[in-house]
C-alpha positions in Angstrom: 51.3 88.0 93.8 48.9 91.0 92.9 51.2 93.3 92.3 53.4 91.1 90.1 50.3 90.1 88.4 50.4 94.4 87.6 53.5 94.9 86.9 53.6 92.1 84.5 50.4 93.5 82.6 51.9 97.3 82.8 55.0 96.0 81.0 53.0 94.1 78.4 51.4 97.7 77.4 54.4 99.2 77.5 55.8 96.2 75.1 53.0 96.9 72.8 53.4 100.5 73.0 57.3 100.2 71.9 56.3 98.2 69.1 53.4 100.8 67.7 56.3 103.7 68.7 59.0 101.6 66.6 56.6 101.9 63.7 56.2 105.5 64.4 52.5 105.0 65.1 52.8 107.3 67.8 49.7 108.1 68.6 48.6 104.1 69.1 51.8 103.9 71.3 50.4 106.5 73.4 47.1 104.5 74.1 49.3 101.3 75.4 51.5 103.6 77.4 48.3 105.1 79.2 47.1 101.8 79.6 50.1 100.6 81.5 49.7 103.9 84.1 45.9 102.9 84.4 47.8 100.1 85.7 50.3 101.6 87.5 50.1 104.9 87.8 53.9 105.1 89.3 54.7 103.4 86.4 58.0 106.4 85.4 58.9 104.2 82.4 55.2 104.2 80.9 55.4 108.2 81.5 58.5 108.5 79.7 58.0 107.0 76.9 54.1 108.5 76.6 56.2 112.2 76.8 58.7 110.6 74.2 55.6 109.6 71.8 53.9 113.1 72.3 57.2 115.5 71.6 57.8 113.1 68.2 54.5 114.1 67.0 55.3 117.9 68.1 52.9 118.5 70.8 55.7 119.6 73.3 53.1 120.5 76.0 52.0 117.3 76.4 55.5 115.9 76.6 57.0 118.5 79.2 53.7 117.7 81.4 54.5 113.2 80.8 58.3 114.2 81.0 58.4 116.0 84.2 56.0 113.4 85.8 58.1 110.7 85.3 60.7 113.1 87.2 58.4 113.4 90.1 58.6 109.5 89.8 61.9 108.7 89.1 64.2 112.2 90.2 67.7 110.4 88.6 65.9 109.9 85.1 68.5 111.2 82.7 66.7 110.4 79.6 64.1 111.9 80.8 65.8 115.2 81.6 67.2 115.4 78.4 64.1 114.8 76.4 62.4 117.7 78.5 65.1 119.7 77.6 64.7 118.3 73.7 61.3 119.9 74.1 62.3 123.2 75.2 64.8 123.7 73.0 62.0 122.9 70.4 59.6 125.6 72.1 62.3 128.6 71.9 63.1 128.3 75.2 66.7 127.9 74.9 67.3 129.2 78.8 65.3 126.2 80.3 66.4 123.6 78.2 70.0 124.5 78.7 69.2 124.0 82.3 67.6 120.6 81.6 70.5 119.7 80.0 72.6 120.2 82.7 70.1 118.5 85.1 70.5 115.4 82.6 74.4 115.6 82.5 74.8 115.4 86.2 71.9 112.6 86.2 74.2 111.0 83.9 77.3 111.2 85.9 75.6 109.9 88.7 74.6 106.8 87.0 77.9 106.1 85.6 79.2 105.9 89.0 77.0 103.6 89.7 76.7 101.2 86.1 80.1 101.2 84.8 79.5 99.6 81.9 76.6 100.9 79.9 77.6 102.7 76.6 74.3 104.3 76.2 74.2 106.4 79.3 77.9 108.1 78.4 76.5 108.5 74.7 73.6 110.3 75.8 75.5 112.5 78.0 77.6 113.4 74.5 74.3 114.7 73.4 73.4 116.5 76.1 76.8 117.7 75.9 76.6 118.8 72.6 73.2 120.2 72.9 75.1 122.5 75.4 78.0 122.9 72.8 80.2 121.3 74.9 82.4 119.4 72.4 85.2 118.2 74.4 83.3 116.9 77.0 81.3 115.1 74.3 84.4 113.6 72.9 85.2 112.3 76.2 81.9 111.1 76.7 81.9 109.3 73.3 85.2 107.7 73.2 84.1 106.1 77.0 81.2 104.9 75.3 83.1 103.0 72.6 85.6 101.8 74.8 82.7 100.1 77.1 81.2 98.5 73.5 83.1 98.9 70.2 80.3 97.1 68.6 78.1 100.3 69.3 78.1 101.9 65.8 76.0 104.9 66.4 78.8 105.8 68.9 81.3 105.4 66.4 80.4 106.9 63.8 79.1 109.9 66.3 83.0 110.2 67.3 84.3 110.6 64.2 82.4 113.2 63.2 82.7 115.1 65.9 86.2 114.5 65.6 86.3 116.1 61.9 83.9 119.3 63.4 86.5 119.9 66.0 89.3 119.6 64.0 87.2 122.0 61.6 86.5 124.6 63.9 90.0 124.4 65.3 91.2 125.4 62.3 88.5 128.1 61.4 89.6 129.6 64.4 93.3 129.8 63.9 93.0 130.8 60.8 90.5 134.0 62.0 92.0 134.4 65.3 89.0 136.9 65.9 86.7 136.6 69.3 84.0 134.0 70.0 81.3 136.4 68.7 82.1 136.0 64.5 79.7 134.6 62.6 81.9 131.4 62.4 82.0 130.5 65.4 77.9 131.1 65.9 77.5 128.6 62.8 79.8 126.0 64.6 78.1 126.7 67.6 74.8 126.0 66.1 75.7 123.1 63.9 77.3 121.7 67.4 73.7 121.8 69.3 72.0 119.9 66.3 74.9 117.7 65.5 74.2 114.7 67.4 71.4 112.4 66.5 69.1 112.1 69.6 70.4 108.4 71.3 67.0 109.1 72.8 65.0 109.5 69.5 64.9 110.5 65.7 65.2 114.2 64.9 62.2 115.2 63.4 64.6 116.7 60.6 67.6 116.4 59.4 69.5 117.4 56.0 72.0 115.4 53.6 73.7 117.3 51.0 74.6 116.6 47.6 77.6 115.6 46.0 79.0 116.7 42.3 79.2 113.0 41.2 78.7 112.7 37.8 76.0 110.3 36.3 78.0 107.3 36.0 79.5 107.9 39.2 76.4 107.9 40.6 75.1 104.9 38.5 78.3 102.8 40.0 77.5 103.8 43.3 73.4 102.5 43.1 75.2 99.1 41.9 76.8 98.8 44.9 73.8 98.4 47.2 72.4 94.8 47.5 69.0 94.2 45.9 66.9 96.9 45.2 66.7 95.2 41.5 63.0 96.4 40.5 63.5 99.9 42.1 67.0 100.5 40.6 65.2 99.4 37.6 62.5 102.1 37.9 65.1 104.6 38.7 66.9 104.3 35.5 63.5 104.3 33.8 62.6 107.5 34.9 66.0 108.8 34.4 66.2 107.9 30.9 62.0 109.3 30.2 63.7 112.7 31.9 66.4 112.8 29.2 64.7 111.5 26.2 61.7 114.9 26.9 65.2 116.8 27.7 66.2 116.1 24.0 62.9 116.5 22.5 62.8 120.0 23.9 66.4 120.5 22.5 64.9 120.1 19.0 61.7 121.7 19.6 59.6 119.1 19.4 56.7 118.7 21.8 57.1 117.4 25.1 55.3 115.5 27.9 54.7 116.8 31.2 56.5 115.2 33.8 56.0 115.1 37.6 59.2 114.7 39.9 57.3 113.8 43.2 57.3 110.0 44.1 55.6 108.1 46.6 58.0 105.5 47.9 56.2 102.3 49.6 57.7 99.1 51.3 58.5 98.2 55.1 61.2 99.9 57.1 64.5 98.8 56.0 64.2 98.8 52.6 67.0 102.2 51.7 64.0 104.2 50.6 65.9 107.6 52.3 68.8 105.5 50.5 67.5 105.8 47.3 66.0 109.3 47.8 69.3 110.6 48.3 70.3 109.1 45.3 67.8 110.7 43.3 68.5 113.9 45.0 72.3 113.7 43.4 70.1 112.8 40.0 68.3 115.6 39.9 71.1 118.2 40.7 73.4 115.8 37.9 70.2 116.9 35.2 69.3 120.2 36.7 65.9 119.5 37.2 66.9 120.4 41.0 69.9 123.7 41.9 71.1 121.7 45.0 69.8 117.9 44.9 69.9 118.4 48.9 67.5 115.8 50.9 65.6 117.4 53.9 64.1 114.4 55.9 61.0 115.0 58.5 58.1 113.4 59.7 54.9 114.1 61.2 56.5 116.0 64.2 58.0 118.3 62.0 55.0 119.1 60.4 51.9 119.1 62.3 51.5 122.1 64.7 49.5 122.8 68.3 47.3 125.6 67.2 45.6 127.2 64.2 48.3 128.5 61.7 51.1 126.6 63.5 51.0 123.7 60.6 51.2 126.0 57.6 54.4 127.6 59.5 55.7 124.5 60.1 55.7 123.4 56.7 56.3 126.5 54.8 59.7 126.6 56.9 61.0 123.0 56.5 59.6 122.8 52.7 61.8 126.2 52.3 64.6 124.7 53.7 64.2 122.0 51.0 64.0 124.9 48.1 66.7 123.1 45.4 66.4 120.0 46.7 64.1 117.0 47.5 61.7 117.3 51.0 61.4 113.5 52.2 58.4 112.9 54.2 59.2 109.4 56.1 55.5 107.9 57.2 54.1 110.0 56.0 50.5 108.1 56.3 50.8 109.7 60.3 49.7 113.3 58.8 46.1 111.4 57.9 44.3 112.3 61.2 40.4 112.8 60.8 40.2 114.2 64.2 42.9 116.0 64.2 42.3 119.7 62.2 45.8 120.5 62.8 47.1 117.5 60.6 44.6 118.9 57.8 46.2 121.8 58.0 50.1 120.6 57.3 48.6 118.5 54.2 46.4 121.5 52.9 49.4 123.7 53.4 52.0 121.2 51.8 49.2 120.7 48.3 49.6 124.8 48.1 53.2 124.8 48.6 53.9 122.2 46.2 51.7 124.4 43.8 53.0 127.9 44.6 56.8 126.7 44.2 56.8 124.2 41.4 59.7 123.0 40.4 61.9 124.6 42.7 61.6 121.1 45.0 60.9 117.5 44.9 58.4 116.1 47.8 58.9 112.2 48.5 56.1 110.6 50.4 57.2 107.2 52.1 55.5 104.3 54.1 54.3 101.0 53.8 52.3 99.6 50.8 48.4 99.1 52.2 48.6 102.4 54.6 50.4 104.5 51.8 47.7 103.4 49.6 44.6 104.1 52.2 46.4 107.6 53.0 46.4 108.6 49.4 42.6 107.4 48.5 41.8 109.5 51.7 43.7 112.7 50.2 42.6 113.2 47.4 44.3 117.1 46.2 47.2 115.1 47.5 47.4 112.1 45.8 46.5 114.1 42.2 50.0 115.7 42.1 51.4 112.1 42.1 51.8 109.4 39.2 54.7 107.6 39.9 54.7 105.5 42.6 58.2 103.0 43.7 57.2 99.9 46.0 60.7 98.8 47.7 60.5 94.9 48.3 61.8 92.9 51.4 65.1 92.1 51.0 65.6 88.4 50.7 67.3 85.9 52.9 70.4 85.9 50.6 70.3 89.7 50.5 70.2 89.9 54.6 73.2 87.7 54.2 74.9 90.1 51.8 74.3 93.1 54.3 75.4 91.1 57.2 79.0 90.6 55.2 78.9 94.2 54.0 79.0 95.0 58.0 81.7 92.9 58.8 83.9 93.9 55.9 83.7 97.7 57.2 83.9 96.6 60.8 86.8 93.8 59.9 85.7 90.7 61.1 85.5 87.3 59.4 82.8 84.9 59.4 82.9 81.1 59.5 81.8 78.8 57.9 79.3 77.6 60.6 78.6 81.1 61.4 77.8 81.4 57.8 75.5 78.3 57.7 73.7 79.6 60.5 72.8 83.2 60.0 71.2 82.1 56.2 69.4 79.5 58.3 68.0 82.3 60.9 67.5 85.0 57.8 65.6 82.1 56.2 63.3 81.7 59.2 62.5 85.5 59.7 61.5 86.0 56.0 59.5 83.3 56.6 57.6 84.8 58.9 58.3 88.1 58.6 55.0 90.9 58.6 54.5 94.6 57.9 56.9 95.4 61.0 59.6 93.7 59.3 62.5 95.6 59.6 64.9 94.3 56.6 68.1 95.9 56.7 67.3 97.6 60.8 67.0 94.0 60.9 70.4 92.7 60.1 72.1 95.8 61.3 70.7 94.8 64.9 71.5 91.0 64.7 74.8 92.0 63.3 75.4 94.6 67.0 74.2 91.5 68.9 76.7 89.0 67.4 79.7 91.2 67.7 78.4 91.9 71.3 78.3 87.9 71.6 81.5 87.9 69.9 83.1 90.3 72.3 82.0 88.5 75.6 83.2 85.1 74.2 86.9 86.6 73.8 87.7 89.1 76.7 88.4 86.0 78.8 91.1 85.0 76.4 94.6 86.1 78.3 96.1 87.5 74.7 93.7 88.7 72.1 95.4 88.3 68.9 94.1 89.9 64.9 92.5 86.7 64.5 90.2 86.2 67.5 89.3 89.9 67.6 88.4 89.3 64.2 86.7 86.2 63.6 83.0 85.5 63.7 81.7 82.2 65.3 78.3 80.5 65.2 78.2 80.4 69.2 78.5 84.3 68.5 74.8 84.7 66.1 71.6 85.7 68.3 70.0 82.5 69.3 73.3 80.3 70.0 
């Protein structure tokens, strides 16, 4: 009875902890995850995901040492494996995280053997596969994983791209015919190991390109996204300040100064990297910006382990964003008093935003009341900011209108009562809903659950037909 009396209160930590890390307040998750191995201290899980917390906010040391002891605990621990190879790979240490890799691959295909049916462990074997550049075997890997759930989007959408980079560097190399040492084949090779989104966890960067849409084009396409009324209103407000100042210059008359940056607030969900890459295709269209690319991070991609480590870190990644718009998600997580490290990545992103000016756009993002504490309490910060963009929660008719957009991409149909049903359970979360609310995560995870629900109601059915494989029932929303 004691020890189920433990376990219960290690899992509630852990809980808690997932919560704080789903936020990406990593640093509270870590104090519920050492909680729960106060409590049990062969707790692998609570190790795992304290190693996971600590190589998301970049200190890679600590990870390796929470990584490899939940190892020690658990030896077949595939996620584990390739985290500690994540964190290697991170360090420079390409030798032992290739090795980790393969220690996670063959802790996958153990597993498999013996859990048939989970998707996640064949997709992240396609990432360690990857990792390893490995594409074919990552193909495999991913079209098992889709075949086990179809509803598993991330999956999906991981299989056709890697389907278009094959096919890509297939043709490179016919048309080159040249050995595996060109410079083409080291790009592929490279673009191959950072392809695939961790299954495990975010990349602490990652890059979206812009288009060569044209304004209107561009216009049409913000239409298209459900809600966002008062920011697509602010959008076009700054847009049309931008071009007005353009056209006093053209005449020579004076002009006001105008700042680019923007600090984005809401709750997750909301499209604020949506919108940001929108702008980013903005900028480029007016030439405030050469590239209108959109370099994402986070605190992991900023804050080093030692002196000078921050300042490197953020030189690099805000020189990768030269042309383009660097996009700081949470960015309220680089506000550490204790930590001099975190000072350091803000002091060192205020002098780069001063020493290249105008050759990039920073975007700060989080929610409202912590965005506004974080920029009180930075004050050199805060002063190269005036415009700020608050992203509301999406309403229960707007959840509704997301939930529809999925099914019209995924083909499937929903009834009437399954209609009636989800507005009814969208109703009840906004109702209730807190800072944590997850908007559009939200409805993209009810809408995996139903079509999971969905897919368990009809594979009994002895012929599956368009319609059935199709059609969305009430029994088949989250909560029937």
């Amino acid at each position: 009875m004691k020890e189920n009396t433990m376990r219960s209160d290690s899992y509630a930590c852990i809980n808690m902890g997932e919560t704080y890390t789903d936020l990406g307040r990593y640093e509270e998750a870590i104090k519920w995850y050492e909680k729960a191995i106060a409590i049990d201290a062969e707790d692998s899980y609570a190790y795992y995901c304290m190693g996971s917390s600590y190589r998301k906010l970049g200190n890679f040391s600590r990870a390796l040492e929470c990584l490899i002891k939940t190892i020690q605990i658990n030896p077949d621990d595939g996620n584990a494996a390739l985290e500690i190879g994540e964190s290697y790979l991170s360090m420079g240490d390409c030798v032992s995280a290739d090795e980790w890799f393969n220690g996670a691959i063959e802790r996958y295909k153990k597993a498999v053997q013996e859990i048939t049916d989970d998707d996640k462990l064949y997709a992240n074997m396609a990432n360690a596969y990857c990792k390893l550049q490995k594409e074919k075997e990552a193909l495999e890997a991913l079209k098992k994983a889709v075949n086990i759930n179809p509803g598993n989007i991330d999956a999906r959408t991981a299989l056709g791209e890697l389907k278009k980079m094959v096919e890509g560097n297939d043709s490179k190399k016919n048309e080159v015919k040249s050995s595996k040492n060109t410079e083409t084949d080291v790009i592929n090779e490279e673009k191959l190991r950072g392809f695939f989104s961790d299954s495990v966890e975010k990349s602490s960067s990652n890059t979206i390109y812009a288009g060569n849409e044209s304004l209107s084009e561009i216009f049409a396409e913000l239409d298209t996204f459900v809600g966002l009324n008062s920011v697509k209103k602010e959008v076009l407000t700054l847009i049309n300040f931008i071009e007005v100042q353009n056209s006093r210059a053209d005449l020579g008359l004076k002009t006001s100064p105008i700042s680019y940056h923007l600090v984005f607030t809401g709750n997750p969900g909301t499209g604020k990297t949506t919108i940001a890459k929108m702008l980013g295709k903005i900028y480029k269209n007016l030439g405030i910006l050469q590239n209108g690319t959109l370099v994402e991070t986070d605190r992991s991609g900023l804050v080093g382990e030692k002196p000078g480590h921050s300042t490197e870190k953020v030189n690099k990644i805000a020189d990768s964003a030269i042309g383009g718009i660097l996009f700081i998600d949470d960015a309220v997580s680089l506000y550490d008093r204790k930590n001099d490290f975190a000072k350091e990545a803000i002091s060192a992103l205020v002098k780069k935003m001063d020493s290249e000016k105008n050759k990039f756009v920073l975007i700060l993002a989080g929610q409202t009341a912590e965005m506004t504490n974080f920029m009180e309490m930075t004050p050199a910060l805060s002063a190269r900011f005036n415009r700020y963009i608050e992203f509301p929660d999406y309403t229960p008719d707007e959840m509704l209108r997301i939930f529809s957009k999925h099914c019209v991409e995924l083909e499937y149909n929903l009834t009437e009562a399954a209609e009636l049903k989800l507005r009814d359970l969208f109703k009840n979360v906004y109702a209730t809903r807190d800072q944590a609310f997850g908007n559009a995560i939200f409805v993209r995870n009810v809408f995996e659950k139903t079509i999971e629900k969905q897919a368990n109601r009809i594979v009994k059915f002895s012929k599956l037909t368009k319609e059935i494989l199709t059609v969305i029932e009430a029994d088949d929303i989250p909560g029937s």
